[in-house]
N, C-alpha and C positions, 0 to 999 in steps of 0.2 A: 504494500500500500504506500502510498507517494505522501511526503510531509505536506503539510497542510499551506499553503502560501498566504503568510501576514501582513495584513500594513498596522504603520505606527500610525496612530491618529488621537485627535483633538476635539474639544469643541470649542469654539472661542467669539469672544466678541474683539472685528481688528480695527482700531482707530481709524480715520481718515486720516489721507497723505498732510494734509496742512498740520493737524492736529502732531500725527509725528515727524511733521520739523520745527514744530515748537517746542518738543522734547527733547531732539537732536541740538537745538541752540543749547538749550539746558545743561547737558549730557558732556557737549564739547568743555563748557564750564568744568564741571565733574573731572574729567581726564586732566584738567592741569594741576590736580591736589596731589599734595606728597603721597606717595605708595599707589598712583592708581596704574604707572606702567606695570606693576606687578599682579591687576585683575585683568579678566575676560569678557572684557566689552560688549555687548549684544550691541546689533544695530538696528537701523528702522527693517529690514528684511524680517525681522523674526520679535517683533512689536506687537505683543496682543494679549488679552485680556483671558486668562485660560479660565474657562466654564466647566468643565470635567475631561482631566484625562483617564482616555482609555485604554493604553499602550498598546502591545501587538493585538490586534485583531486579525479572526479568522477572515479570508474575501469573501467567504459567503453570508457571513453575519452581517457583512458592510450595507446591502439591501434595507435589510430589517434596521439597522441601527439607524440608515437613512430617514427611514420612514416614520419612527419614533422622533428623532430630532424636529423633520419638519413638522409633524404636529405639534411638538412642543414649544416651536417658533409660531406656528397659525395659535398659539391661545394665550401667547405674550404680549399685553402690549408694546410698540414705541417705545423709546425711553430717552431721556436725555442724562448726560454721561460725559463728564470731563477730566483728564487725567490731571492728577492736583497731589504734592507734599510727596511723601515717600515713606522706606521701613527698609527693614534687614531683616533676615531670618540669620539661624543658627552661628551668632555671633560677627555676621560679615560676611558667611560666606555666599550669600544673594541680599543683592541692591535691589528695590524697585521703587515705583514711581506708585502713588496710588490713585482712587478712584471718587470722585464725587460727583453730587448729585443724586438722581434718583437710583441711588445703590440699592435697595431696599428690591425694584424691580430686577437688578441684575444677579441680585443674590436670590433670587425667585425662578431668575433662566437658568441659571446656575446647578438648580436645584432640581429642575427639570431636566436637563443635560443628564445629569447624572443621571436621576431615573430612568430617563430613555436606553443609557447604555445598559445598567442593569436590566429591565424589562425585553430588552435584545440579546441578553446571553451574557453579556462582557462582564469579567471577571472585575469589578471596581475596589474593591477590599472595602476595607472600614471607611463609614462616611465620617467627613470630617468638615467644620466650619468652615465656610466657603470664606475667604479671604481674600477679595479681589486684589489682582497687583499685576505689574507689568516690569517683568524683568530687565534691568539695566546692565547688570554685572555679575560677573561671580567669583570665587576664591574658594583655591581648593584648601584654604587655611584661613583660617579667624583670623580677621585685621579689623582694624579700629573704625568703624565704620560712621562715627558720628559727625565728623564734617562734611559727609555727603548726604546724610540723610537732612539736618541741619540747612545743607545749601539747597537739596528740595524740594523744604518746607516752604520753600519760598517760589513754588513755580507753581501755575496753574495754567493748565491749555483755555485756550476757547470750549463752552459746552456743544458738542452736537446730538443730534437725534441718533440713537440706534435704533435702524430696522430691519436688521437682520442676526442671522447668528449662523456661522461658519463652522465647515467639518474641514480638518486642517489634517493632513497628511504633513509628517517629519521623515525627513530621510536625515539619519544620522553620517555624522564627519566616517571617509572612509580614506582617506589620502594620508592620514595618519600624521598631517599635517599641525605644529602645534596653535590654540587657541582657533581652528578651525570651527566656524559655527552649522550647526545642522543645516537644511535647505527644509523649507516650508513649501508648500502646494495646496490650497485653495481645492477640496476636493468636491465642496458645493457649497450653496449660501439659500437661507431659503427666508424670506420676509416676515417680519414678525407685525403682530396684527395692528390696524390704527388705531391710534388712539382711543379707549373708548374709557371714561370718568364718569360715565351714569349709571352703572350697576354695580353692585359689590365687588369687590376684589375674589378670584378664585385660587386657592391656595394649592392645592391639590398638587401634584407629580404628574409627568409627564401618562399616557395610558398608552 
């Protein structure tokens, strides 16, 4: 019997091109502080809001998990969404940029996302608090992270509308190349619903 063929995939919400190079000015900032030639700079290629990873996936699940996603975009509304301030995780070794506005909805798609890959098969493991953020840097070692996060606290994009929510295929660095960054592929996007403010809000998981 033949191994199973996987893709790495994502769900994400990805900023508008404007919005990241208002983070790119930011970022350029960021790189002239002591010890930053010693992180792994992400750039606007690989810029986005991760909604639920689902690492290897089977191809044939990809259908069904398609299918789960885009309904869980048709019962989202719109949302509005600005990249603003920052954080560190695990002492410094990830920078990001974070999220405001109506978070509240994004941690709602978020919560969908996930459910859809569960409800599709995919092994998700433990759920865990949805903590938007958008990856700047990383460190394969604890460094001092506080005058980056510090310098941005002080950045905020313009807000725009999110209306959609994206399934993102990674292909991992293979050139063995160092500080090499993955390559992203856009493997569909599907419209999230208009606005709608007259009826209750529905909490519910993706079905």
């Amino acid at each position: 019997m033949s191994a199973t063929n996987t893709v790495r995939l994502f769900a994400a919400v990805l900023p508008p091109e404007d919005v990241s190079e208002q983070l790119a000015a930011a970022v350029a900032g960021l790189r002239s502080l002591p010890g930053a030639d010693g992180l792994r700079w992400t750039g606007v290629p690989g810029w986005h809001f991760t909604l639920a990873f689902y690492g290897e996936v089977a191809e044939d699940v990809v259908p069904e998990l398609s299918r789960r996603l885009e309904r869980a975009a048709h019962r989202t509304d719109a949302f509005a969404l600005a990249v603003r301030g920052g954080g560190q995780f695990g002492h410094g070794r990830a920078l990001w940029a974070g999220a405001a506005g109506e978070v509240n909805v994004l941690r709602l798609l978020a919560d969908r996302a996930e459910a859809a890959g569960r409800k599709a098969g995919v092994a998700m493991g433990e759920h865990r608090h949805y903590k938007p953020h958008l990856t700047v840097a990383r460190s394969r070692e604890a460094f001092e992270a506080g005058p980056y996060v510090e310098a941005l606290d002080a950045f905020t994009s313009r807000t725009w509308t999110v209306d959609d929510l994206a399934l993102v295929r990674s292909n991992l660095p293979r050139s063995g190349v160092p500080g090499e960054q993955p390559r992203y592929e856009v493997v569909a996007r599907w419209a999230l619903a208009p606005v709608r403010r007259t009826g209750a809000e529905d909490d519910s998981g993706a079905e």
